[in-house]
C-alpha positions in Angstrom: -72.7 63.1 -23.5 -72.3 61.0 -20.2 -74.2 61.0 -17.0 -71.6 61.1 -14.6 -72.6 59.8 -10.7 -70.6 61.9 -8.7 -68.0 59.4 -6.2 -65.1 59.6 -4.1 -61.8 57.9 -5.4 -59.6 55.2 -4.4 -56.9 53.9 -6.6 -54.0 52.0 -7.4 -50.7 52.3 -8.9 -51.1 53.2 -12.7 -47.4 52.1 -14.1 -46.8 48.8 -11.9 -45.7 45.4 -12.9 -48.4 42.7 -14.2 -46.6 40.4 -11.4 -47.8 43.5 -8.8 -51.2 42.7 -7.0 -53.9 45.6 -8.2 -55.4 48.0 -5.4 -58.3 49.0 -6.8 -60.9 51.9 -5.5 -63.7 51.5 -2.8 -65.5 54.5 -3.8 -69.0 53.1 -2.7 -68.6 53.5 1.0 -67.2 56.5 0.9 -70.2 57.9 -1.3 -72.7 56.6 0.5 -71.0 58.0 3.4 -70.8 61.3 2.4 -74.5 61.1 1.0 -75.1 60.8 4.5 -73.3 62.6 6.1 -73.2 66.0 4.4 -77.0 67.4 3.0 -74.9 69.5 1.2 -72.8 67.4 -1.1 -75.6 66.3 -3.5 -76.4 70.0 -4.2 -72.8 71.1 -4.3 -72.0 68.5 -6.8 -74.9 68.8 -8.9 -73.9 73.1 -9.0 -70.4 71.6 -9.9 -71.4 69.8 -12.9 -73.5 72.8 -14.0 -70.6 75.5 -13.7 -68.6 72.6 -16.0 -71.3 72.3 -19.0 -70.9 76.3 -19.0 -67.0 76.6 -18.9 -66.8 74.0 -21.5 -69.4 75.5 -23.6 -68.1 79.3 -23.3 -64.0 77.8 -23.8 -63.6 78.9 -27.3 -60.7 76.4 -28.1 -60.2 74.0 -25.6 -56.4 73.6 -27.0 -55.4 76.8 -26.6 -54.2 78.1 -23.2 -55.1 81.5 -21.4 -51.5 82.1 -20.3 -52.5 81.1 -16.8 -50.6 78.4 -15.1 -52.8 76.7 -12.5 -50.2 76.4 -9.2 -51.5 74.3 -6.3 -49.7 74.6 -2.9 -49.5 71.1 -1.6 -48.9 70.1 2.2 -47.7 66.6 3.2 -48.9 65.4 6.2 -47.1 62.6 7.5 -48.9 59.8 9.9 -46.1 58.1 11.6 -44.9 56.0 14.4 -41.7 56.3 13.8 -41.8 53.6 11.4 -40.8 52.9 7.3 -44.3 55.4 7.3 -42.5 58.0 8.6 -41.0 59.0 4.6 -38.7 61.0 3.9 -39.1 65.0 3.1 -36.8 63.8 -0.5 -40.0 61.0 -0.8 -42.6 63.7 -0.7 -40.8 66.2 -2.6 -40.2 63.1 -5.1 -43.9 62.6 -5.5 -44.4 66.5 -6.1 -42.4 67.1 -8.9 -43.7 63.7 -10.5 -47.0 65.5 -9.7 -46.1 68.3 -11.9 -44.5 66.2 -14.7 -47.5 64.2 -15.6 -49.6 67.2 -15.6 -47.5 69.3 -17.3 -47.1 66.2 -20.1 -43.0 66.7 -18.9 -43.1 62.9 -18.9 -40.7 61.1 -21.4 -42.6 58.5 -21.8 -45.2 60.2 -23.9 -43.4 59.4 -26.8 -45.3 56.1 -25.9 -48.6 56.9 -26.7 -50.4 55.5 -29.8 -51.1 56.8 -32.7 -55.3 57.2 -32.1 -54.5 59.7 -29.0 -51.0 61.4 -29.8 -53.2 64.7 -31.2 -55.6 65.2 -27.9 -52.8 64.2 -25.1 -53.0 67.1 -23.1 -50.7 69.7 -21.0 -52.8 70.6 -18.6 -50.8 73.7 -17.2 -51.2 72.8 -13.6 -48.1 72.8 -11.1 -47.5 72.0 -7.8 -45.7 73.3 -5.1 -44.5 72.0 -1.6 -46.0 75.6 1.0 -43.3 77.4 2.2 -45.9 79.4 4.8 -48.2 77.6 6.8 -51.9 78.8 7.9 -50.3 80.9 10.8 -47.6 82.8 8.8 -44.9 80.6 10.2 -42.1 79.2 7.8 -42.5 76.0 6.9 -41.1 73.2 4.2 -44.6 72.0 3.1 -44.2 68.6 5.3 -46.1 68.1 8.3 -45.2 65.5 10.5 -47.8 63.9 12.9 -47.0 60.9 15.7 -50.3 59.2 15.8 -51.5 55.7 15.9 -54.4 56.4 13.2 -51.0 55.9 10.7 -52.8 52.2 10.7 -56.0 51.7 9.1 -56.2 55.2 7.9 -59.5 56.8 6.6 -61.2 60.3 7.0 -60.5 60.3 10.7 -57.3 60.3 10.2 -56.8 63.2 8.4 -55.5 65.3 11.0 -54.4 68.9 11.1 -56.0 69.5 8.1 -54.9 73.1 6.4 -57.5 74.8 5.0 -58.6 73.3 2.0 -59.4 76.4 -0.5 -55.4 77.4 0.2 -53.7 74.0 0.5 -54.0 70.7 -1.5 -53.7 68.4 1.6 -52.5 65.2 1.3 -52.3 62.3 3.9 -49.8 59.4 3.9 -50.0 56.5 6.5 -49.0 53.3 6.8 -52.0 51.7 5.9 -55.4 52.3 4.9 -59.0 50.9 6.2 -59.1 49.1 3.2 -56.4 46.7 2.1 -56.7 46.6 -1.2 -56.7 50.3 -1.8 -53.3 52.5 -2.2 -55.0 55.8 -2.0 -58.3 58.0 -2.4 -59.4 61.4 -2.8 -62.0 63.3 -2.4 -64.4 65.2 -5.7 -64.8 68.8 -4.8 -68.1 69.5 -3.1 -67.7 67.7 0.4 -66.3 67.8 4.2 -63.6 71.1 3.7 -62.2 69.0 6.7 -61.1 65.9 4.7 -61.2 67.4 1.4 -57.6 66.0 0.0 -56.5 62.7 -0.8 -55.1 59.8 1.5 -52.4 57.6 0.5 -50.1 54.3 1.7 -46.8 55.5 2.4 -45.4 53.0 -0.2 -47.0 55.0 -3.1 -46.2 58.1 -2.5 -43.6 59.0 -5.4 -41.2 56.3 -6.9 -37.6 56.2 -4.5 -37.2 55.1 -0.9 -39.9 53.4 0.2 -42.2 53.6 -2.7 -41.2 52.6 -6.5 -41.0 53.6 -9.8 -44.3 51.4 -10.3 -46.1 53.5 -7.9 -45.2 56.6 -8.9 -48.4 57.6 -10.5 -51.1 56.5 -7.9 -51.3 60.4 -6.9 -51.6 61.5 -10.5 -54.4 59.2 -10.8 -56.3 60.8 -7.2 -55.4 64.4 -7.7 -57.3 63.4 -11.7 -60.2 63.0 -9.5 -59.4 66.1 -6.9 -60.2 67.8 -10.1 -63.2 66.2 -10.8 -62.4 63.6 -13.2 -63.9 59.7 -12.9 -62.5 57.0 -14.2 -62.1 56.7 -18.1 -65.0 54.0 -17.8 -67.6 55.6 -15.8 -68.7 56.0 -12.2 -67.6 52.7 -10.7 -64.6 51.0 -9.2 -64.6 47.7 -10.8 -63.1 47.8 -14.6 -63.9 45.2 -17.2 -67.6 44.8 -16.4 -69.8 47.2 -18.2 -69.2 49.7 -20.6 -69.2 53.0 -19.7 -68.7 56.7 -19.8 -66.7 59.5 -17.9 -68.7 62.9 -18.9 -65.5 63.7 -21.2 -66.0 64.3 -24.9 -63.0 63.1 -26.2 -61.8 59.8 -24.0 -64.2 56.9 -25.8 -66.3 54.6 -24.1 -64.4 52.1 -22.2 -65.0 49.0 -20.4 -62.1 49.7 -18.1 -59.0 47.5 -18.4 -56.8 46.0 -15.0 -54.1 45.4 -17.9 -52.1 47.2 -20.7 -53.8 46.2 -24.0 -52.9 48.9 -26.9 -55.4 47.5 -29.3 -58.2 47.2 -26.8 -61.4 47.6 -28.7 -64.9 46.1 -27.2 -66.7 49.0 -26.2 -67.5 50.4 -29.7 -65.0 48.4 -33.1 -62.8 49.3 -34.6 -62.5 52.7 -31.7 -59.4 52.0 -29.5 -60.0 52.9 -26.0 -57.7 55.0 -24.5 -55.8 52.5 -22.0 -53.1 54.6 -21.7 -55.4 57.4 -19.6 -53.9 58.4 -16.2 -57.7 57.7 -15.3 -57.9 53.8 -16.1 -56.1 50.9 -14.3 -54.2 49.7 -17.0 -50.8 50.1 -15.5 -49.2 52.2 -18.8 -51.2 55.3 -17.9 -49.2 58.5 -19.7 -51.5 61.3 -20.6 -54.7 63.3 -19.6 -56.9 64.3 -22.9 -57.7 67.8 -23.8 -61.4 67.2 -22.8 -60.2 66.2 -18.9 -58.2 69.2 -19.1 -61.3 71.5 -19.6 -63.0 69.6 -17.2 -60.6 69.8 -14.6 -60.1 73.9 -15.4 -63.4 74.6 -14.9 -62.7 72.4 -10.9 -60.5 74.8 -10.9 -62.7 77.8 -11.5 -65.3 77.0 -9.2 -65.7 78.2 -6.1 -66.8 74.8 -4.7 -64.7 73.6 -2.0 -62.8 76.6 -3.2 -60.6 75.2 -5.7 -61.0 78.8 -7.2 -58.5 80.0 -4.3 -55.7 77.7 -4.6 -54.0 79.3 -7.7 -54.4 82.8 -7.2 -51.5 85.6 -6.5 -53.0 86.3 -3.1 -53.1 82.8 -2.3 -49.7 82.1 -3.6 -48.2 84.8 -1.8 -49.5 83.7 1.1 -48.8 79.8 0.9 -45.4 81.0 -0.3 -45.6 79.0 -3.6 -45.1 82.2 -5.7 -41.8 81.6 -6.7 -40.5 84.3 -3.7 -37.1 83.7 -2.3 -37.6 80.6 0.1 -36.8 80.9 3.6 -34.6 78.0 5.8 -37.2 77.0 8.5 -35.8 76.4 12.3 -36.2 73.0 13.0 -39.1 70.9 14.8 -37.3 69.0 17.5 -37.9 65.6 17.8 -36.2 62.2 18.3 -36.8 58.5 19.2 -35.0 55.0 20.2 -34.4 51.8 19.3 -35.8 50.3 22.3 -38.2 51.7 25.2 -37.5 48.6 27.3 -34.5 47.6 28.3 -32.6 45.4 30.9 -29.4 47.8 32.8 -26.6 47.6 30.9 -28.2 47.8 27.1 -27.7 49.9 24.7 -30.5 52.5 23.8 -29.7 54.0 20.3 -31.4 57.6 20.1 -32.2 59.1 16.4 -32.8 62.7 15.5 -36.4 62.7 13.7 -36.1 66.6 13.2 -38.2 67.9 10.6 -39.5 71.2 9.1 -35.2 72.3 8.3 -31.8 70.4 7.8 -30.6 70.3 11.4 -26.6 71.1 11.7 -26.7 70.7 15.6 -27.5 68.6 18.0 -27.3 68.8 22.1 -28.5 66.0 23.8 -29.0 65.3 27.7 -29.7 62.0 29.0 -30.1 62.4 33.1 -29.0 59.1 34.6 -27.5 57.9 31.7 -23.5 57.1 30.2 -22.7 59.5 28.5 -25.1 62.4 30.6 -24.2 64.5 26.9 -23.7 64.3 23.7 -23.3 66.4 20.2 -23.8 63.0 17.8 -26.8 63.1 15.9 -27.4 59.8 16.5 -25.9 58.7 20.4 -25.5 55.8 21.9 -26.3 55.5 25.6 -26.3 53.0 28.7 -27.9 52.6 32.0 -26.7 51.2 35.3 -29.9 51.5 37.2 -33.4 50.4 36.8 -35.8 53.4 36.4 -37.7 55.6 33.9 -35.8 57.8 32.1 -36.1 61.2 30.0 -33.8 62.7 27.6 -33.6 66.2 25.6 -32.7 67.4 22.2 -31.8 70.2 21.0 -31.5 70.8 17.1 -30.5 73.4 15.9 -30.2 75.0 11.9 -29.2 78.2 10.7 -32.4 79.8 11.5 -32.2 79.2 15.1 -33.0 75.8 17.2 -35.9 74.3 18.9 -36.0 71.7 22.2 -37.8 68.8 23.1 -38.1 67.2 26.3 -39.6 63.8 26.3 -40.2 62.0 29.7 -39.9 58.5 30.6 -38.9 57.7 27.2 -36.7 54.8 28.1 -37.8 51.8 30.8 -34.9 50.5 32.5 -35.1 47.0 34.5 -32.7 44.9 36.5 -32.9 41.3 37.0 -35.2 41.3 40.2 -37.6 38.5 39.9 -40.4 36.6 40.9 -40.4 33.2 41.7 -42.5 30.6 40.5 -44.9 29.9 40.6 -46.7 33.0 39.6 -50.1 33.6 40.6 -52.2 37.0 40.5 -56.2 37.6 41.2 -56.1 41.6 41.2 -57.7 41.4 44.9 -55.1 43.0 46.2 -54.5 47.1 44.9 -50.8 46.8 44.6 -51.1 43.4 42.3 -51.6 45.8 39.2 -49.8 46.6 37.4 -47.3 45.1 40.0 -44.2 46.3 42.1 -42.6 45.3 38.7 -45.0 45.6 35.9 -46.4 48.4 34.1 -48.9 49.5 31.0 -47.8 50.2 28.0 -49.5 53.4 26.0 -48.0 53.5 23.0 -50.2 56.3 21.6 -50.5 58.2 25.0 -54.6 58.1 24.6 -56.6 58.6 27.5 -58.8 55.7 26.8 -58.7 52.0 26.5 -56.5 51.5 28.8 -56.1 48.5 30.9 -57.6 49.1 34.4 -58.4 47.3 37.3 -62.3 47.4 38.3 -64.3 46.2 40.9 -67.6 44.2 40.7 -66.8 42.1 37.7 -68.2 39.2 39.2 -65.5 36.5 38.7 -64.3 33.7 40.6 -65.6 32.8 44.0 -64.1 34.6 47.1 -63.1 37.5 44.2 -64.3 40.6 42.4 -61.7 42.6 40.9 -60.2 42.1 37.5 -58.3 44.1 35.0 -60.6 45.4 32.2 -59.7 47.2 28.6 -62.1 49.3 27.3 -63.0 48.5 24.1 -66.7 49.9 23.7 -65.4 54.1 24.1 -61.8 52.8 22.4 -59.7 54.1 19.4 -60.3 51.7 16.7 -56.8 49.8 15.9 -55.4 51.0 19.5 -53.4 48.6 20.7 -52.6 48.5 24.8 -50.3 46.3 26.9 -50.2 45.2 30.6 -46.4 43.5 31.7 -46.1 41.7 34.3 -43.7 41.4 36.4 -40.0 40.2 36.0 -40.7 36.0 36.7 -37.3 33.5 37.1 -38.1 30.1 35.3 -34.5 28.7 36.2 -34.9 25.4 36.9 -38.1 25.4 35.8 -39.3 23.3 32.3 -42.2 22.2 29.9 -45.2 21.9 30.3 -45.5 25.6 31.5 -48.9 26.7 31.4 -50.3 30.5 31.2 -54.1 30.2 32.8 -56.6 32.9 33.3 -60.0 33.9 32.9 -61.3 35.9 30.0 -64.8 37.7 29.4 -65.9 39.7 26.8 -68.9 40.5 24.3 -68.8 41.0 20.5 -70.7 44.3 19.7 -71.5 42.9 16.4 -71.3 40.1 14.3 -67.9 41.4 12.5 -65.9 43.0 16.2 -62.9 41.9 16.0 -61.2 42.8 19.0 -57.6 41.0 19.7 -56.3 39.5 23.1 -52.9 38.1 22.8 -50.5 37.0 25.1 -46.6 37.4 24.6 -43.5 36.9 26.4 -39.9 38.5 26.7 -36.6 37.4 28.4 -34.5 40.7 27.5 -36.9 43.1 29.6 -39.0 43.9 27.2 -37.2 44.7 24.5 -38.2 42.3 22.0 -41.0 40.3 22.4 -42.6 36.5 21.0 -46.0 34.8 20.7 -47.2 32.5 23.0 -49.9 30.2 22.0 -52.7 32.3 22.9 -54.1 35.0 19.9 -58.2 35.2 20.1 -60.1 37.6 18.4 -63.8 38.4 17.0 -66.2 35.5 18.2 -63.5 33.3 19.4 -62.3 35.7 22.1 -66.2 36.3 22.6 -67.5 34.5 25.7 -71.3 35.9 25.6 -72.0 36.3 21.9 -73.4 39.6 20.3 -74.3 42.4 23.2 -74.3 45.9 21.5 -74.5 47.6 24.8 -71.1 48.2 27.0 -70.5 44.9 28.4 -69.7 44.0 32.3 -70.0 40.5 33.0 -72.7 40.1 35.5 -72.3 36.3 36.6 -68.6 33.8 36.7 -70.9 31.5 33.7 -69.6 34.9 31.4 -66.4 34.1 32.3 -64.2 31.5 30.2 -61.0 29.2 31.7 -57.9 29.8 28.9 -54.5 27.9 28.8 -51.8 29.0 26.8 -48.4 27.1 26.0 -45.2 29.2 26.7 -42.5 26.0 27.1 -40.0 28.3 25.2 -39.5 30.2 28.5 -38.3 27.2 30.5 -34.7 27.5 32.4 -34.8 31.5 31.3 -34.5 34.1 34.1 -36.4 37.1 33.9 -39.0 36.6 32.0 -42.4 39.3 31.6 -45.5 38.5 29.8 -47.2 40.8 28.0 -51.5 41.0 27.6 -52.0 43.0 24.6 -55.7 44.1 23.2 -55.9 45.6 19.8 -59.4 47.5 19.5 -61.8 46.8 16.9 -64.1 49.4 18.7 -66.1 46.6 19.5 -66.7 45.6 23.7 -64.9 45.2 26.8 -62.6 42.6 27.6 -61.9 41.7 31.5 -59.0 39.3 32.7 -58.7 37.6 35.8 -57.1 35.0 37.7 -54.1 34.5 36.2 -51.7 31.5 37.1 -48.4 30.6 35.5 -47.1 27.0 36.5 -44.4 24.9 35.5 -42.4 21.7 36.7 -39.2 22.1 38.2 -35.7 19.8 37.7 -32.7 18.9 39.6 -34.3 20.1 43.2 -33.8 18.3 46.5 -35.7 18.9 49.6 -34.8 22.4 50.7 -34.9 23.4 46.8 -38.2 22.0 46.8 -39.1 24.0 49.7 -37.6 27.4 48.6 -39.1 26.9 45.2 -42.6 25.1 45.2 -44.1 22.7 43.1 -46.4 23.1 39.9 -50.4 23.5 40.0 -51.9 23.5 36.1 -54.0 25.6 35.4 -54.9 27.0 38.8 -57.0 28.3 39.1 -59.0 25.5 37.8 -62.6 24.0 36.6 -62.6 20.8 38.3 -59.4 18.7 36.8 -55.7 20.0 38.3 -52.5 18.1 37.5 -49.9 18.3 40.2 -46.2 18.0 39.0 -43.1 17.7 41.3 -39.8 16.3 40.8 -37.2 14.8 43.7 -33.7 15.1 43.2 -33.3 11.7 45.1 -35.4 9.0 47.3 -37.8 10.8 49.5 -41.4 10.4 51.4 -44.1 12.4 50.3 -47.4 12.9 51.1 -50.1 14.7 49.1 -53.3 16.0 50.9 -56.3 18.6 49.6 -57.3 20.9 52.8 -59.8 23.4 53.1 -59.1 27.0 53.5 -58.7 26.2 57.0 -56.2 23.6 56.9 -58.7 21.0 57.7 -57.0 17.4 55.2 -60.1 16.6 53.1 -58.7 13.8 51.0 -54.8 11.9 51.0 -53.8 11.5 47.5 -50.5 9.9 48.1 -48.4 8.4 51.1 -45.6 6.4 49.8 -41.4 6.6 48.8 -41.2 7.7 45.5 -36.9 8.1 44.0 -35.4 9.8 41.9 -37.2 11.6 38.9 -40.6 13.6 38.0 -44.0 13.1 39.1 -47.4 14.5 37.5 -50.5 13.2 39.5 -54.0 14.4 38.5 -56.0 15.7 41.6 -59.8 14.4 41.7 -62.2 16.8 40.2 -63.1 19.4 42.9 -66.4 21.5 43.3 -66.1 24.9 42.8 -64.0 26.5 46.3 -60.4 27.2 47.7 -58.0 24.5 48.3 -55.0 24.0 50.2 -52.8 21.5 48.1 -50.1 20.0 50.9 -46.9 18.6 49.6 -45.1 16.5 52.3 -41.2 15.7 51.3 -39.5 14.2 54.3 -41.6 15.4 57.0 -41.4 19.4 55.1 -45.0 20.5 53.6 -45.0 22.9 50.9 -48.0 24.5 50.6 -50.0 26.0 47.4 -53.6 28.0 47.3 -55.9 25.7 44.2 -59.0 27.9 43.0 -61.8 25.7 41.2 -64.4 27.8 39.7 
């Protein structure tokens, strides 16, 4: 009856509010991508859809049942950073038994469907059950729980750990998916066995916690097309268009409907189309037909992408979905903090993320730290001195108990500081990351970290820089390089974050992310400055699609950021964070934080310095100093060898604050000499 073009699946919730914005599929990527990708999948589909003409065909009365109830061992696997991702095992187990309510027509709400479908709404004897054995024979609760940073912007390659696919219905929850509009997809049988299952936003898995009665459904809808099924209106992701047809006898032609309309009938008058389909987008889905049941039995029956495994006694036995006596699991140990950064003195909170069992025991140890102990499941601990520290948990069940030891889990600083102002070219091996600083590695990966590298051909008199890989990067990684600890007491606006950028776009659409932030609390929390550049803006050479290394100082760019919130704060860090788009390399250099100082006299003014913005420079510098009372001052540019090229000033200036702009230099190092009663302060000016 209908020529069905085989896709992959995204979806949306099918029972959410009209005020709730729709996440529709994206299925046309995804099939093109498995097109090419995998030779295979054309002929595996079209053999599908030729074992389904003969199951229908032989099935003597679709209405009747066999006496076999189809059970599907299910495995969660959870993509977390310790986040709201990270759902709960009663979220999961939530979304299961929903699972096996809408397909077993449990729902109460079927009482709800209209009069044209009441006869052909369908139980379509299929249950599903949470594994209770894993692939190696080890005892499990069905939810696996997996620390990674591909929880963000999830698609096929982030299906890790992927169980195999002819015992386990594997489904993926992240926090987010490649696609922002989507809630979840899945694959038709006849693919990759390697990301067969179905992906899904944490938020819609089940209806409590973090998800919501309104998203309950979104799974029934992908698992619809795990067996097979397209939507009720054809092979396409966009309803409302076209009319169209879903290879299924008995659901009518539809046009597809974003909206609940019970009388909807354009496709063929007076025929009502069957809205209420777990298959449409209509947001009152309730039922399966008889006709998707056959359809999704005869899935079921074939032995592509052995779907033909997943219900049999062997299988269930194994899995250990066969109803058997189920087994309490020892625990997986694991745990993590409130804060990884801390000043001494804070409180780190540490929370038992145990999974796999209920733990009823926990035995901590915190080397270093007040208390050095503890039984709590959830203790609270302080630290006098700076360092990086590790901690141990025990948990422990019924079953027995499992440890984890996690190093340098917690950075502890004190208040030692830098004065201003702050000034750092990279020439020198200990000036990254700094006596002080440190990279941060959220995800632990091996690349895309920031680095310092030589040849990068930057300012004059200079050839080191720090560099993040972006061109072999993760896509979404984000890395961080703090600086060291930096006292702006006595120091106020305008304060000015310069440096030198480079970078290339690989294409047209690399969005690659350089932002600069800044904490006063050791890096616990952590605020926006004014600089955020991404794609082309952060670009300073255009499109270059191989790995870029700037190869003259006209591919490097002068930035300024604003940070005046940081003025009369001790302690302050700033943080350079990239987030890869998988695009090119971006190099920093040359960075210079100034400000103007308040309320110094003379020897102040001598201990502290006076402000240089933005240094280094391309031609124009202002110079800002402020006397505490009436005093002499000179002002004279020198050479790099103390030779006085120019006298800016020679005069008695009071009481108060004084910004002078220098004359535009050519490109060099300077010596700028500040004279205040007959005591020169001296500062290093670059001009590119």
């Amino acid at each position: 009856m209908k020529n069905l073009l085989l896709i992959l699946a995204l979806t949306v919730s099918m029972y959410a509010s009209a005020e709730e914005p729709r996440r529709h599929c994206y299925n046309t990527e995804y099939v093109n991508q498995q097109i090419q990708n995998d030779p295979q999948y054309q002929q595996n589909r079209a053999e599908l859809e030729n074992f389904t003409r003969e199951f229908i065909r032989n099935a003597q009365v679709q209405r009747s049942t066999n006496g076999t109830i189809y059970i599907i061992p299910v495995v969660f696997h959870i993509l977390h950073q310790y986040g709201p991702e990270n759902i709960t095992d009663e979220q999961a187990i939530d979304c299961v038994n929903i699972m096996t309510r809408d397909f077993r027509k449990l729902n109460p709400d079927t009482v709800d469907i209209i009069a044209p479908f009441v006869s052909i709404a369908a139980d379509c004897e299929i249950e599903f059950r949470l594994a209770t054995i894993d692939p190696n024979g080890n005892c499990t609760n069905g939810i696996d729980r997996i620390v990674t940073n591909k929880t963000y912007l999830a698609d096929d390659a982030s299906k890790l750990n992927p169980w195999p696919n002819n015992k386990y219905l594997n489904i993926w929850s992240a926090y987010s998916l490649l696609n922002s509009a989507a809630a979840a997809y899945a694959h038709y049988p006849g693919g990759s066995n390697a990301t067969d299952g179905i992906m899904s936003r944490y938020d819609y898995v089940g209806s409590i916690n973090s998800s919501s009665p309104s998203h309950a459904r979104t799974l029934t809808h992908e698992i619809g097309h795990y067996f097979n099924l397209a939507h009720v209106w054809g092979s396409n992701n966009t309803p409302g268009i076209a009319c169209g047809d879903d290879g299924v006898a008995d659901t009518p032609i539809s046009i597809g409907w974003d909206h609940c309309d019970l009388a909807g009938s354009i496709c063929n008058p007076p025929i009502i189309e069957n809205v209420q389909n777990y298959m449409e987008y209509s947001y009152c889905d309730i039922m399966f037909t008889y006709g998707q049941k056959a359809r999704m039995h005869a899935a079921l029956n074939s032995s592509i992408s052995g779907r033909n495994n997943l219900w049999t006694p062997a299988n269930l036995a194994a899995t250990g979905t066969d109803g058997s006596p189920i087994t309490i699991c020892t625990p997986n140990a694991d745990f993590t903090t409130n804060y990884t950064n801390a000043c001494t003195g804070a409180a780190i909170t540490f929370y038992d993320q145990s999974w796999n069992a209920d733990v009823t025991g926990w035995n901590w140890s915190f080397p270093g730290g007040t208390p050095a102990t503890s039984t709590d499941s959830n203790p609270t601990v302080t630290y006098s001195a700076a360092g990086l520290y590790s901690a141990t948990l025990i948990a422990s069940s019924v079953s027995g108990s499992d440890t984890i030891l996690r190093t340098n889990v917690v950075r502890i600083t004190d208040t030692a500081m830098t004065s201003m102002p702050y000034a750092n070219d990279f020439e020198d091996s200990v000036s990254f990351p700094g006596v002080d600083g440190w990279i941060d590695n959220p995800d632990n990966s091996s690349t895309g970290l920031w680095t310092r590298v030589s040849n990068a051909n930057t300012t004059p008199g200079g050839s080191h820089a720090l560099k993040i890989n972006n061109f072999n990067n993760v896509d979404g990684q984000v890395d961080s390089w703090i600086t060291p600890s930096i006292d702006f007491t006595n120091v106020t606006f305008p304060i000015n974050i310069a440096f030198k950028v480079a970078n290339a776009q690989r294409s047209s659409t690399s969005d690659d992310e350089l932002r600069v932030y800044y904490s006063n609390n050791c890096g616990q929390s952590w605020l926006a400055t004014t600089y955020n550049k991404s794609g082309a803006t952060l670009s300073t050479v255009g499109v270059l699609t191989s790995n870029f290394t700037p190869t003259s100082a006209t591919q490097w760019r002068q930035e300024n950021a604003n940070a005046n919130p940081v003025q009369n704060k001790p302690n302050v860090r700033f943080k350079f964070q990239n987030t890869s788009d998988r695009g090119n390399n971006v190099y920093v250099d040359d960075i210079s934080i100034t400000g103007v100082y308040v309320g110094l006299d003379e020897a102040d003014e001598l201990q502290s310095g006076f402000a240089l913005y933005p240094n280094p420079s391309e031609g124009q510098t202002t110079l800002s100093f402020s006397l505490s009372k009436t005093s002499k001052v000179v002002v004279e540019i020198k050479n790099i060898l103390g030779q006085t090229i120019s006298t800016i000033d020679e005069k008695t200036l009071s009481a108060g604050m004084y910004e002078n702009k220098l004359p535009v230099l050519t490109s060099g190092i300077y010596l700028i000499d500040v004279t205040v009663n007959n005591k020169h302060h001296i500062r290093k000016l670059i001009v590119s």
